[in-house]
N, C-alpha and C positions, 0 to 999 in steps of 0.2 A: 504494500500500500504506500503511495505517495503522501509527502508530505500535504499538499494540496487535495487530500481526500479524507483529509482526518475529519473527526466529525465532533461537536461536544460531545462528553460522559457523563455530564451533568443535567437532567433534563430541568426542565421546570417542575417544582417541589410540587407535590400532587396537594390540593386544598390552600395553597399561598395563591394570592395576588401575581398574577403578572407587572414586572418593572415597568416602568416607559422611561426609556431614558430621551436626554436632549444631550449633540455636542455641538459645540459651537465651537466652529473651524472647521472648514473643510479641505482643509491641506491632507496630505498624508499620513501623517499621526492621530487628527480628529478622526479622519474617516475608516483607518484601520481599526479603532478603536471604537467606533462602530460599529464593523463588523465583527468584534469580539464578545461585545455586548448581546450582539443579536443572536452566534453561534452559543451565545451561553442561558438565551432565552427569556432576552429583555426584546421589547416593540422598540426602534430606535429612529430619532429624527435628526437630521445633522443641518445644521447652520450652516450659510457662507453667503458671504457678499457678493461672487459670481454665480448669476444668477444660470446660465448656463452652462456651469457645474453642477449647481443643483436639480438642476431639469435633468440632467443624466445621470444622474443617483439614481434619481426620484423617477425614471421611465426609465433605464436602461439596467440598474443596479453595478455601475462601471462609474470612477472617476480617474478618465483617460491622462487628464492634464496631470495629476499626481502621483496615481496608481497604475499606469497602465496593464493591461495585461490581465487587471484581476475584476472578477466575476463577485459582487459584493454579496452579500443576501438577502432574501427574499423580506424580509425584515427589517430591508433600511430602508428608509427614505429621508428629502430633504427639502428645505425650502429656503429662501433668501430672507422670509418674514422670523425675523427672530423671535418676537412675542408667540407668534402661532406656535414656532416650533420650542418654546420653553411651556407653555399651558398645561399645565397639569403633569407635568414630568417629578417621577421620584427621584432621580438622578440626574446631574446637569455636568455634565464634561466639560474641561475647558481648557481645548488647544488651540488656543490665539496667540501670537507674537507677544513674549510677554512685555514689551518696553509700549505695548500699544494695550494691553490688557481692562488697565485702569479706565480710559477712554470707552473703552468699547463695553465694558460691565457696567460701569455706573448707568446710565441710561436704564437697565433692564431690570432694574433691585424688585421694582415694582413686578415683573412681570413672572420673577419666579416663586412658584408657588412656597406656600409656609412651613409645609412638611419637608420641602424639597431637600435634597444634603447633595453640596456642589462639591467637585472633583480635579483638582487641579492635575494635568497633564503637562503642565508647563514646566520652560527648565530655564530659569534664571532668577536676577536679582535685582529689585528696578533703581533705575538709576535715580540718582537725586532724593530718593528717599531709604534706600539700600531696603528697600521690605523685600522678602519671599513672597513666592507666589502666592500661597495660603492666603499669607496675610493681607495681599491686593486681594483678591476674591472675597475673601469677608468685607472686608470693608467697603468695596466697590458694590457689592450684592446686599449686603446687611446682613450676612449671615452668621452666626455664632460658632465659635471653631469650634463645636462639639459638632456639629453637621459639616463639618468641611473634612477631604480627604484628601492625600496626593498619592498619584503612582508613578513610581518609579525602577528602573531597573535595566536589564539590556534588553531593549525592548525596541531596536530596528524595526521602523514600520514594515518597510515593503517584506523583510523575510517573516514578516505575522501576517500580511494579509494574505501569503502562501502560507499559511499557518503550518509552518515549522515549529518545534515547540521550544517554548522560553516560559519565565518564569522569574515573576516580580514582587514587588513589595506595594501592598497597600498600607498607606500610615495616617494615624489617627488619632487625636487626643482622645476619643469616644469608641471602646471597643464594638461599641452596636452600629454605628457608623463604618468603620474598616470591614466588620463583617459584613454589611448590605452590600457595602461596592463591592468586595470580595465575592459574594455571588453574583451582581450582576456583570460580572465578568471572567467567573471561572468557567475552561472546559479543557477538553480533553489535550487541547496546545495552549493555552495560557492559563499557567498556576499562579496564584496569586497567596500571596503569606502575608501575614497582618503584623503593624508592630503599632508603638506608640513615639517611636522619635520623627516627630513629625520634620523637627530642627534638620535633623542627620540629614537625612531622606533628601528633604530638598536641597542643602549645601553639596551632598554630592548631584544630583542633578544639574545642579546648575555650571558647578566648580569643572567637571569631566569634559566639557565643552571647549572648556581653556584650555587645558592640558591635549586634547585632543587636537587644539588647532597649534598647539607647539609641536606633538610630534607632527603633524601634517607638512609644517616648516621645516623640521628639519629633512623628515623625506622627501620634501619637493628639491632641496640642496642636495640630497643625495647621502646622506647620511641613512645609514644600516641600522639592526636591530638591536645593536647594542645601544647605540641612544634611545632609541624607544624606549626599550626596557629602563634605561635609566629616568625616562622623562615621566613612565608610565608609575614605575616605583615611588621618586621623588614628588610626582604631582598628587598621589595616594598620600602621602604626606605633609603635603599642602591643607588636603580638601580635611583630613581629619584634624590636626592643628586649629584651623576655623572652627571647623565643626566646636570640638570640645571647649573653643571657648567659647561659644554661644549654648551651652551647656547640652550638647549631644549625647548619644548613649556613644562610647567607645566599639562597641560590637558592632553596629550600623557598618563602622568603614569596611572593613574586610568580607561585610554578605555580598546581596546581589545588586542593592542598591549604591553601595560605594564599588567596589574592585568590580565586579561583574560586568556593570554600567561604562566602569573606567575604560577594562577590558574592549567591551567591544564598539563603543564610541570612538575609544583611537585605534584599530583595528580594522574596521570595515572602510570599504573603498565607497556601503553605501551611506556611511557616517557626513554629512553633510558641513560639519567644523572641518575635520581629519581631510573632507575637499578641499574645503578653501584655503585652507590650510597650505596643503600642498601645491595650490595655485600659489600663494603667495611665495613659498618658496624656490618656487620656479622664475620669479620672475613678476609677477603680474601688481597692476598696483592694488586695494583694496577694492575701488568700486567695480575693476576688470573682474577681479575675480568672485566678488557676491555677484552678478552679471552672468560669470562662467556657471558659478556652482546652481542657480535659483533656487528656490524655495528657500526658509530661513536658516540662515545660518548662528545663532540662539549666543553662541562664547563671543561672536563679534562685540556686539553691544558690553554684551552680562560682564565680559573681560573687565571691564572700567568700574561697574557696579560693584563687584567682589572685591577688586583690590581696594576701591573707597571703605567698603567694611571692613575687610582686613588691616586698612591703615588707622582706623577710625578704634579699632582692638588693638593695635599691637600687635600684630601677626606676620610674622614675617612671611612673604608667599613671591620668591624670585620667578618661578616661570610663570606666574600670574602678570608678576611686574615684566617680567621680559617680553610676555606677547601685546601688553598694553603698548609698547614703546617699540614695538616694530609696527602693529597695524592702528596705532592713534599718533604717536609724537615722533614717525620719521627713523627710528633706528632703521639701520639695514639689516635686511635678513643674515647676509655673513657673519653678523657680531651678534647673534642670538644664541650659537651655541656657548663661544666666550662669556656672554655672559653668565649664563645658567652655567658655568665651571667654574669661574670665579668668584668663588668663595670661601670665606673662612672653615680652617681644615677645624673640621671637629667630629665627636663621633656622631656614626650614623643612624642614631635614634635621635636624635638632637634638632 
C-alpha cells in the first residue's frame, strides 16, 4: 500500500458530535491541514482571499497553485467569505502569514463562535511587539488561552497531503482543549501527542526557521554536512537557551517539536526557509530570492523578531544574529560562516 492510500484508523466516535472545523489560509499548510482534519473526521471549510482558489477547493477538491498534484477530500470545502466560513465552527485553524496575523484576526473576534477553541499553525514571532503566535490569536480573537492550541512539529505540508506518516505535538495550557484538537486531527498518518509547554512548542517553531535559512546559506556557498550538522546542533541550542528563559519545559527541545521540526525544516529541499536560504547563498539578493522561493518564507521576517527577544532577555543567539545581518543589514554571505566560528572557546554545553 502506498503512502497516498492510507486511510484514517480513527473513525468518528460512535454517539459524539461531528467537528466543523474553519482554516483560515489557504496556502499549503492551511489547506493540508485541512485535509487532515477531514481524513480524521471533522466537516472542514478553509478560508482564503483568492477567490479562485477557493472555487477549486470548493468544486474541484485540488488546490493546484499550492498543492499541486493532490486530490483533497471529499470533506473540504472553501470560500473567500471568512465570516461564513468561521459560523459555527468548533475548531478554527490559523495558517496566515504571521507578521500579517494580527490585521487579519482582529476584524473577525466577533464572528467566531463562543464555544469555539482556535489553533495556531503559525511559526513565528511578531515583530514590534515580540508576542507568539498564541498570544496574537487570543488577543486579536478575544479568546482565552484555555481554548487556544498550537501545533507543531515536522510537519512538511506537501509530504502530509500525500499522507506519508509524521507525527506532532498538540500544546495547550487546557488539557481538554489539546485533547479536542488532538482528535480533530488524529489518523492513521498524523499522530498527534499532547503537552502543556505551550512556550516550548512555539519558540521552536518559530526559532527552526532561522536556523534553517542558515544552513540553506551555507549550502547554497557550498559548504557540506559537517556544517549543517554543526549549525543544526548549535541552533538546537539557541532555540532551547530562549526557550528556558521564557520558562519552557526543558524536555520540549529534544521531542518532535524542537529537534524533529529542526531536523526536517533544515533538511528538506521542500522546506521553504532551507530554499531561500540557499538562494541566498548562491548569490541572489533577498527580494530575488522570496521571488524565486514563493509562498512564505516565515524565518525571513521572524529572524528580526526572535533576536529582539533574545536581546531584550539576555540571550545570547549568534546564528540568529548572523542570519539577521546577512538578509536585513548587508553582511555578505562569505563572512556568515566566520562568523558563527568566531567565538569564545568555551565548553560545549555553555
Amino acid at each position: 500500500m502506498t503512502a497516498d492510500q492510507v486511510t484514517h484508523d480513527r473513525p468518528h466516535p460512535p454517539g459524539a458530535p461531528r467537528l466543523r472545523a474553519a482554516v483560515l489560509g489557504a496556502g499549503a499548510w492551511g489547506t493540508t491541514f485541512a485535509a487532515v482534519m477531514a481524513d480524521a473526521g471533522c466537516d472542514v471549510t478553509v478560508w482564503g482571499r483568492d477567490e479562485k482558489v477557493c472555487r477549486q477547493i470548493a468544486d474541484e477538491h485540488r488546490n493546484e497553485a499550492y498543492l499541486p498534484g493532490v486530490e483533497l477530500p471529499a470533506r473540504v470545502t472553501a470560500s473567500s467569505d471568512a465570516r461564513a466560513v468561521l459560523a459555527g465552527a468548533d475548531v478554527v485553524a490559523v495558517a496566515i502569514p504571521s507578521q500579517s496575523a494580527r490585521a487579519t484576526l482582529t476584524p473577525l473576534a466577533d464572528a467566531v463562535a463562543r464555544h469555539a477553541v482556535a489553533v495556531s499553525l503559525m511559526k513565528g514571532v511578531e515583530l514590534s511587539t515580540d508576542r507568539r503566535m498564541s498570544e496574537v490569536v487570543a488577543e486579536s480573537l478575544g479568546i482565552p488561552a484555555d481554548r487556544i492550541a498550537v501545533v507543531s512539529g515536522p510537519n512538511l505540508a506537501l509530504e502530509i497531503a500525500h499522507r506519508q506518516p509524521t507525527a506532532t505535538v498538540v500544546a495547550s495550557t487546557s488539557a481538554s482543549t489539546a485533547q479536542l484538537v488532538a482528535r480533530a486531527c488524529a489518523s492513521a498518518y498524523f499522530r498527534p501527542y499532547t503537552n502543556d509547554d505551550v512556550v516550548g512548542v512555539e519558540l521552536c517553531g518559530a526559532v527552526k526557521n532561522v536556523i534553517a535559512l542558515a544552513v540553506g546559506i551555507s549550502q547554497g556557498r557550498g559548504l557540506g554536512y559537517n556544517t549543517m550538522a554543526t549549525v543544526i546542533t548549535r541552533g538546537l541550542v539557541e532555540i532551547t537557551r530562549l526557550g528556558l528563559a521564557l520558562g519552557a519545559d526543558a524536555d520540549t527541545f529534544p521531542g518532535l517539536a524542537g529537534l524533529g521540526d529542526l531536523m526536517a525544516t533544515c533538511a528538506s529541499p521542500d522546506s521553504r526557509n532551507h530554499t531561500l536560504g540557499g538562494h541566498i547563498g548562491r548569490g541572489m539578493t533577498l527580494d530575488e530570492a522570496v521571488s524565486a522561493t514563493g509562498g512564505t518564507a516565515e524565518g525571513v521576517k521572524s529572524c528580526r523578531s526572535v533576536l529582539e527577544l533574545a536581546t531584550t532577555l539576555g540571550v545570547e543567539m549568534p546564528i540568529t544574529s548572523a542570519v539577521v545581518k546577512v538578509l536585513h543589514e548587508g553582511l555578505p554571505v562569505d563572512q556568515l560562516a566566520p562568523l558563527l566560528l568566531a567565538r569564545p572557546h568555551k565548553a560545549e554545553g555553555a
